[in-house]
C-alpha positions as CSV (number, residue, x, y, z in Angstrom):
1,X,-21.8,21.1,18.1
2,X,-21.6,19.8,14.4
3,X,-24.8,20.5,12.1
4,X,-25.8,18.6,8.6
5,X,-26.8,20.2,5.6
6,X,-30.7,19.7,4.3
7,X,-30.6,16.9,2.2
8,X,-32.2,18.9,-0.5
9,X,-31.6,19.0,-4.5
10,X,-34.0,19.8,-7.7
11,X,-31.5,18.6,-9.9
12,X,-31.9,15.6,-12.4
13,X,-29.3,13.2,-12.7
14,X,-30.4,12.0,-16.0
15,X,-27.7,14.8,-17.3
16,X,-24.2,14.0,-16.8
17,X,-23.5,17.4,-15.4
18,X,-26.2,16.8,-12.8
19,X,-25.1,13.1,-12.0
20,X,-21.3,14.3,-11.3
21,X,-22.8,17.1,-8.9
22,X,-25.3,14.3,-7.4
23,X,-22.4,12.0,-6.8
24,X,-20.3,14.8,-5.2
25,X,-23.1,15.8,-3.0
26,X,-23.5,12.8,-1.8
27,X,-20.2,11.5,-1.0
28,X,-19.5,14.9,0.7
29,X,-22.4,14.3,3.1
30,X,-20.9,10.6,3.5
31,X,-17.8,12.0,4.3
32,X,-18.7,14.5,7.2
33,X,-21.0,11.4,8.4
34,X,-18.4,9.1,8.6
35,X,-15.3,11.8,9.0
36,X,-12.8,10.3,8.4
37,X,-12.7,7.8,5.9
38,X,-10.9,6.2,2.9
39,X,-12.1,6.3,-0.4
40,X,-12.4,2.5,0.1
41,X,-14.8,3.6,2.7
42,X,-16.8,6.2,0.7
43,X,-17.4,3.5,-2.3
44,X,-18.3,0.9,0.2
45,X,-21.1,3.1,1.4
46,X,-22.2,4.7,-1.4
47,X,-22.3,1.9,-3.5
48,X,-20.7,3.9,-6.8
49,X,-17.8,2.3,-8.5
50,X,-13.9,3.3,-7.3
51,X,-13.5,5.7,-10.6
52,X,-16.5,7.0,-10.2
53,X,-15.8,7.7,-6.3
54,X,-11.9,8.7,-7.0
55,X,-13.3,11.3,-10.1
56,X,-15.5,12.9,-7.5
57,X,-13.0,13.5,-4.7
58,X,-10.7,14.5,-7.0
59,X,-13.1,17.4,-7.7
60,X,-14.3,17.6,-4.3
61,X,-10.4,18.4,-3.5
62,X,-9.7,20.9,-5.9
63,X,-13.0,23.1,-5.0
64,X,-11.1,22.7,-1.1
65,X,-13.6,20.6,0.3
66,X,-11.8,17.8,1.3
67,X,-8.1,17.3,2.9
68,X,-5.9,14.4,3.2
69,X,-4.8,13.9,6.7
70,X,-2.4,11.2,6.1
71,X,-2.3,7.0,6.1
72,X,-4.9,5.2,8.1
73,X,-4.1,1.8,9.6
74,X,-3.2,-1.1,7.3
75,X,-4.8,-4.1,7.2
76,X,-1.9,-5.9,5.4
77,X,-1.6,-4.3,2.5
78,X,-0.8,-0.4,2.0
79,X,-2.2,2.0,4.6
80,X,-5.5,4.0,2.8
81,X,-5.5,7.6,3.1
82,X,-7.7,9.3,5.3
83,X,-10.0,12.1,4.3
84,X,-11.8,14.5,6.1
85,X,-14.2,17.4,5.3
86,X,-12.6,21.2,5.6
87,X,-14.8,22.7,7.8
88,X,-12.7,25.8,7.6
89,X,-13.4,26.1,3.7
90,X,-15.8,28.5,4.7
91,X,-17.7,30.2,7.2
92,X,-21.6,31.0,7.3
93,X,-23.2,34.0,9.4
94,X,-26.6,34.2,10.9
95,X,-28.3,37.3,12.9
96,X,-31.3,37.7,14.7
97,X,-32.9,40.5,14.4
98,X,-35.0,41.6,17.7
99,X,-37.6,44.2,19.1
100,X,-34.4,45.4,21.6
101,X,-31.0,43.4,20.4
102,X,-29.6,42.8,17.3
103,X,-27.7,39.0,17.6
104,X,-25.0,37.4,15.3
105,X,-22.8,34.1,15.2
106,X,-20.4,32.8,13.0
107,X,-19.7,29.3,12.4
108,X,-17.4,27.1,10.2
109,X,-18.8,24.7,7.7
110,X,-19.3,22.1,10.0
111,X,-21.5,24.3,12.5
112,X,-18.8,24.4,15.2
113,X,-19.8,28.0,16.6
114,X,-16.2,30.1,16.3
115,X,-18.0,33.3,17.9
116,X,-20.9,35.0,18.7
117,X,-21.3,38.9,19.1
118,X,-24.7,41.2,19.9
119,X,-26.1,44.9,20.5
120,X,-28.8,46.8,21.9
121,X,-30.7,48.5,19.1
122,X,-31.1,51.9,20.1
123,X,-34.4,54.4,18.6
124,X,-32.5,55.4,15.7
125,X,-30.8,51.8,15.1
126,X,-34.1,50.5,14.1
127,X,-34.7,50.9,10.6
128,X,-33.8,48.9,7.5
129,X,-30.2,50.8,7.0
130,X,-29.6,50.9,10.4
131,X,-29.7,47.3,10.8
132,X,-27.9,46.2,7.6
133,X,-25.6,48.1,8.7
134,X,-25.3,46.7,11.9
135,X,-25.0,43.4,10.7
136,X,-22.3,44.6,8.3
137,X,-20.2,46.2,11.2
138,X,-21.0,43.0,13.8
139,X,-19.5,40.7,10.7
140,X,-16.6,42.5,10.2
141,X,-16.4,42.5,14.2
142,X,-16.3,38.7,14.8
143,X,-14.1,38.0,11.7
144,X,-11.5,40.5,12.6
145,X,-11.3,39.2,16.1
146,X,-10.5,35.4,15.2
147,X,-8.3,36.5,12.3
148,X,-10.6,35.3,9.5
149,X,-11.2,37.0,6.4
150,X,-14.4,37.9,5.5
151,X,-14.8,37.3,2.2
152,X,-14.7,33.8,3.5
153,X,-18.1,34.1,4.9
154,X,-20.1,32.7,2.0
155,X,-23.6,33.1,3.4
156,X,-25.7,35.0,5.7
157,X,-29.3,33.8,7.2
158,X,-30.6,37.0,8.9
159,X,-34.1,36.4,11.0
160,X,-37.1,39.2,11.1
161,X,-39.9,39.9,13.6
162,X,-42.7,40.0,11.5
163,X,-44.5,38.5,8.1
164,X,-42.1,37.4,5.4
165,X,-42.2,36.3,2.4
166,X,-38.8,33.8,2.2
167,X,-39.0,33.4,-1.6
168,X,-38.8,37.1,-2.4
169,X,-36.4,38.0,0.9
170,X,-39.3,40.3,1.7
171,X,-40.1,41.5,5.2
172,X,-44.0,42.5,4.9
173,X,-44.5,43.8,8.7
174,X,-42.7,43.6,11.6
175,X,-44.4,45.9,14.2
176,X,-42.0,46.0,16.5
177,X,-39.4,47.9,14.4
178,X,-39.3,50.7,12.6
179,X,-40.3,51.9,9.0
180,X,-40.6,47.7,8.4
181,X,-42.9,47.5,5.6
182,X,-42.4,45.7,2.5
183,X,-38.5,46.1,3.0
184,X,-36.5,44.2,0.8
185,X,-34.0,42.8,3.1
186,X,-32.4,40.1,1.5
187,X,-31.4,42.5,-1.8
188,X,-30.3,45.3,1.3
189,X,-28.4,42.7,3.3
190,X,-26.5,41.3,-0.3
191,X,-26.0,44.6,-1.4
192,X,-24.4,45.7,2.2
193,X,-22.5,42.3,2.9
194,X,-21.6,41.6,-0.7
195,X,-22.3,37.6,-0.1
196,X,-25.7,35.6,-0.9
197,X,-28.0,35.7,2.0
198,X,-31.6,34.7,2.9
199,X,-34.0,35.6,5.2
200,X,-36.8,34.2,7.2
201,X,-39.2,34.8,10.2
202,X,-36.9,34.5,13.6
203,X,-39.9,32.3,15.0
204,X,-39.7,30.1,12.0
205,X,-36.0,29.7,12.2
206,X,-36.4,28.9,16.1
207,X,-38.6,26.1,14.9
208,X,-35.9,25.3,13.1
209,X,-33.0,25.5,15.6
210,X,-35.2,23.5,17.5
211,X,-35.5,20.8,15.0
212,X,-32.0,20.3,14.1
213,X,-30.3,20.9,17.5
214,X,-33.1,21.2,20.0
215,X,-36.1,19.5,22.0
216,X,-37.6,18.6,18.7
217,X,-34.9,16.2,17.3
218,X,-36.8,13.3,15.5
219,X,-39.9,15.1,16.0
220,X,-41.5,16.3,12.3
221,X,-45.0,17.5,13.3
222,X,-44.6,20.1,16.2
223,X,-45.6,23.8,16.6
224,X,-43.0,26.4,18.5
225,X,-44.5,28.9,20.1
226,X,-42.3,32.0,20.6
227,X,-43.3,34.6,24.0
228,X,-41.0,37.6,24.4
229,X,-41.8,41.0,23.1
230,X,-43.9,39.3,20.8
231,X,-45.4,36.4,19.9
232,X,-45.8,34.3,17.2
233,X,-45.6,30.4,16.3
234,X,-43.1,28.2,14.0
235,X,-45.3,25.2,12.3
236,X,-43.4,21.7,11.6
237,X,-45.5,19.5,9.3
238,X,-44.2,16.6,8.1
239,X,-40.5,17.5,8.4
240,X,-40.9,21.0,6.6
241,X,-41.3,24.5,7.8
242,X,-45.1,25.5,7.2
243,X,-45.3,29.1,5.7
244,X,-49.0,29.3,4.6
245,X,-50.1,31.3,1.1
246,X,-49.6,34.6,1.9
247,X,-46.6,33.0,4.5
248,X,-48.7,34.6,7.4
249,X,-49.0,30.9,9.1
250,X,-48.0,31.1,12.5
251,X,-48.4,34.3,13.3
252,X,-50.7,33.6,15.9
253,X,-50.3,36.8,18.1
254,X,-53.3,37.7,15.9
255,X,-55.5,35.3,17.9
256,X,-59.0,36.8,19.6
257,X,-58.6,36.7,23.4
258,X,-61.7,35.3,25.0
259,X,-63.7,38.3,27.1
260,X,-62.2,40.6,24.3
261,X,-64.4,41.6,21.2
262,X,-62.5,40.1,17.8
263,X,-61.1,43.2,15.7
264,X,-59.8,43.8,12.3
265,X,-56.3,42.9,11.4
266,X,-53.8,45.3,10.1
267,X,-49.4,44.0,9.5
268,X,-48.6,47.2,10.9
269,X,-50.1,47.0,14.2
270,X,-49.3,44.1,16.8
271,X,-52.4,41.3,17.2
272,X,-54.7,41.0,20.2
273,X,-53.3,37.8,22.0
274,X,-49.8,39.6,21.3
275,X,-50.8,42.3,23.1
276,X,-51.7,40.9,26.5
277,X,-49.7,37.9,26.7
278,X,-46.5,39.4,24.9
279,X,-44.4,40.9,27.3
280,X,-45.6,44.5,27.4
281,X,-49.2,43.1,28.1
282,X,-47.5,41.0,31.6
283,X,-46.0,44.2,32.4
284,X,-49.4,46.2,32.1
285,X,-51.3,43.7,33.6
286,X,-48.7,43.4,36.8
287,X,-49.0,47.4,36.9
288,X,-53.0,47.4,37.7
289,X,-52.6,44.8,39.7
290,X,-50.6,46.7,41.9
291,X,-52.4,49.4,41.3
292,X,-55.1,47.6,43.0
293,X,-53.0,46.3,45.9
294,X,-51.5,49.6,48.0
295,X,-47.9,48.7,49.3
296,X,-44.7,50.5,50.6
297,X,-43.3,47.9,48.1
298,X,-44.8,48.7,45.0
299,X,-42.2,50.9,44.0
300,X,-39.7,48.3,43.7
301,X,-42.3,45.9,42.6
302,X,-43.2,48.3,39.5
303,X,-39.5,48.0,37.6
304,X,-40.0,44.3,37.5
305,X,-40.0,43.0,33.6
306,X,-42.1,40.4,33.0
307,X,-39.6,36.9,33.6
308,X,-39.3,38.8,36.6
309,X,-42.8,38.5,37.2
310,X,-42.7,34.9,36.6
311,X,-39.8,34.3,39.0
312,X,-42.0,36.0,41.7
313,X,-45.2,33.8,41.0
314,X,-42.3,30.2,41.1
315,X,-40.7,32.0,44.8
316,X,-45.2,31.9,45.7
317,X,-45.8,35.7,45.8
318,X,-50.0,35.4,45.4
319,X,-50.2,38.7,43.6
320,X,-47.5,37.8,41.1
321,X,-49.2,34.0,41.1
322,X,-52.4,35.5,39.4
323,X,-51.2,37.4,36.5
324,X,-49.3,34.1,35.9
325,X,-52.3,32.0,36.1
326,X,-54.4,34.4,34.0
327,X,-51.4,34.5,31.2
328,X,-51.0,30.3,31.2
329,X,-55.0,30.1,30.7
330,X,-54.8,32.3,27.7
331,X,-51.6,30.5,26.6
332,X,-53.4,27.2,27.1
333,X,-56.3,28.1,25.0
334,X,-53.9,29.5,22.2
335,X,-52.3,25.6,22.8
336,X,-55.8,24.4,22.1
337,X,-57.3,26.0,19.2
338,X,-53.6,25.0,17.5
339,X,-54.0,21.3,18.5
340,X,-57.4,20.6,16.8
341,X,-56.5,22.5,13.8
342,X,-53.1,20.6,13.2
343,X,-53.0,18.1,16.1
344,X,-48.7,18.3,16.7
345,X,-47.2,16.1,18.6
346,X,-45.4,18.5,20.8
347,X,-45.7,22.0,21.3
348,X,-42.5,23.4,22.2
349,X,-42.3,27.5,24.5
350,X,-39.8,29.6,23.7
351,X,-38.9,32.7,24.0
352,X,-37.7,35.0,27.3
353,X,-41.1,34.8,28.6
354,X,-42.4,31.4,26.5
355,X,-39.4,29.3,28.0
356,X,-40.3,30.1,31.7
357,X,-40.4,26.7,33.8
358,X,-43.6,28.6,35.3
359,X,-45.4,29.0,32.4
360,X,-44.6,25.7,30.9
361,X,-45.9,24.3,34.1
362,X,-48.9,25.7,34.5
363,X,-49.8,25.7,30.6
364,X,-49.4,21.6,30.8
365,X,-51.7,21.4,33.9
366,X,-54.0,23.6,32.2
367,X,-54.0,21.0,29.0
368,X,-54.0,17.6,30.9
369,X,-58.1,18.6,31.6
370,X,-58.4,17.7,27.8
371,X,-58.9,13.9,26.8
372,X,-57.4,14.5,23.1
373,X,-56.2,17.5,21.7
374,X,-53.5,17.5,24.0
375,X,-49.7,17.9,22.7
376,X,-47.0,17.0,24.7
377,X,-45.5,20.3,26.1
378,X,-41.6,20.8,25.7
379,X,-39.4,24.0,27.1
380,X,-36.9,24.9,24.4
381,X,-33.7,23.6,24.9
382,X,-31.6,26.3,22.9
383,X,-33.2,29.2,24.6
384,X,-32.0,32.5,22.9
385,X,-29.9,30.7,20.6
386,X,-32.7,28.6,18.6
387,X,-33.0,31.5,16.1
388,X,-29.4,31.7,15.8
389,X,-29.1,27.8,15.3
390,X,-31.8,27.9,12.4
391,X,-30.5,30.6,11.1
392,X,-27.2,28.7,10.4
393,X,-28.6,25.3,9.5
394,X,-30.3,27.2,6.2
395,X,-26.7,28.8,5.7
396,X,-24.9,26.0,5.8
397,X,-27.8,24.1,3.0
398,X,-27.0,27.1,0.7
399,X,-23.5,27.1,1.5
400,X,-23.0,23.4,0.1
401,X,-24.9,24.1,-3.1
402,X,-22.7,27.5,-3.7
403,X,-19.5,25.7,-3.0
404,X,-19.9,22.4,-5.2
405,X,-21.3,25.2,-8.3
């Protein structure tokens, strides 16, 4: 599955320097467009003049960009020659960095996935060195195996659980891991992988998956909403990833829960909504319920995790049906207060527990009581994979501006 890179540059063209790097920009992102094409082609659609457009793939050539592939068909005259972009130039890396596994793909230039590797993160594999590491050794993994070196890989997106601030690749909180305050993982992960990298909330780069690959294609104002161990919200506006001042935006697992008195706030402990709707809270809330309900059956019934539970409540088991109920109400008030604050089109669940046909079901009955307010609810169509998509769509932006410098 191809990607695109952002179409994204702060660079005048006033200066000639700046106008050459302009023009190659954009006849690169003609090419892989239109791949392949004649040069013909690319001045026809970019409107530049021939020198101008032969100048810049001469360049574009010699930085390995671009490869001939041979004559196209003639139209009388002499056959053009075809050009296509070298997806194979490079390679980008992404990893998403969960509460229980740590994930990683690798893909070429053109986003064509070439492999895909993962761990459970034990106790001890937890903290900041631990997982640099980790990513290091799962890198060095998937290259090895599809005979690529690595110091082909040019960039690496890596995705945290918790507060971060993008610009200083700063992870403020994530509550779910360990020792993750104030860690500086974008200077740890460069350091370790000895390649640029950048790194970003995984809900945000979800959102992001989403938008590029996903169920929110051609949608710029939608909100993904992220239910697994945690939970926490990705905010489109306008086409752009919303990050807030302090880039706490989204972190909604910090919501009140109605019946529940509103508390303090602290990065290092998880939220209140997180806590009952997150998948430790389902669990918790299944185990009283039980509790509550004497059976032969309760032993079995006990392991279950909370998709589990949700699969239970679809088959029609009551018991199972009222945790689900009481989870979707709380869910569809969270869905609420979001709406009349931003008012997305679509709210998309995610997540193990988030994606659930279950919950999406009864969290868009729940909504269609409202006469506005009301957001179109979508299941995510990349499942586990959204982070891992998002991650890579930011890898392969960076990736073009470090290969055309």
């Amino acid at each position: 599955m191809a990607n695109t890179f952002s179409p994204s540059s702060t660079a005048s063209p006033s200066r000639p320097s700046h106008l050459r790097l302009s023009n190659a920009r954009a006849l690169l992102r003609l090419l892989r467009k239109h791949n392949p094409c004649s040069k013909a082609d690319l001045t026809r659609l970019s409107g530049l003049s021939a020198p101008t457009v032969s100048s810049a793939i001469t360049h574009l050539t010699q930085l390995g960009l671009i490869e001939s592939i041979g004559d196209g068909e003639s139209s009388g005259g002499r056959p053009p020659e075809l050009l296509r972009f070298n997806g194979t130039r490079g390679y980008v890396a992404a990893a998403d960095i969960g509460g229980t596994r740590l994930r990683m793909i690798l893909t070429d230039l053109n986003g064509v996935v070439i492999t895909q590797w993962s761990t459970i993160l034990l106790k001890h594999q937890k903290t900041p060195d631990e997982i640099c590491a980790l990513i290091h050794e799962g890198l060095a993994v998937m290259c090895q195996q599809n005979g690529i070196p690595i110091r082909k890989v040019v960039h690496l997106t890596a995705g945290a659980p918790g507060i971060t601030n993008v610009t200083k690749g700063m992870v403020i909180s994530a509550p779910n891991l360990k020792e993750w305050n104030n860690v500086p993982l974008r200077e740890m992960l460069q350091k370790q992988m000895g390649m640029p990298c950048l790194v970003e909330n995984d809900t945000n780069l979800a959102a992001v998956g989403e938008y590029r690959r996903g169920a929110a294609q051609g949608i710029d104002n939608f909100v993904f909403i992220a239910i697994g161990t945690g939970v926490g919200a990705g905010i489109f506006l306008r086409g752009q990833l919303h990050h807030g001042a302090q880039w706490s935006a989204g972190e909604i697992g910090y919501l009140g829960v109605s019946g529940m008195k509103r508390e303090p706030m602290y990065v290092r402990q998880i939220g209140q909504l997180e806590r009952v709707i997150g998948g430790g809270g389902i669990e918790e809330r299944w185990m009283k319920v039980l509790e509550s309900h004497p059976s032969p059956s309760n032993a079995e019934l006990s392991k279950l995790r909370a998709a589990q539970i949700f699969d239970l409540a679809r088959d029609g088991d009551p018991l199972a049906a009222d945790v689900v109920g009481e989870i979707a109400v709380l869910l569809a008030d969270a869905v609420t207060d979001i709406s009349l604050l931003l008012n997305p089109e679509v709210v998309i669940l995610g997540g193990g527990i988030g994606s659930h046909p279950e919950v999406c079901r009864l969290t868009e009955k729940l909504l269609e009581r409202h006469e506005f307010a009301h957001p179109q609810i979508r299941s995510s169509s990349l499942g586990t994979q959204a982070q891992l998509f998002g991650a890579i769509s930011l890898s392969l932006s960076a990736a073009e501006a470090q290969l055309l410098r």
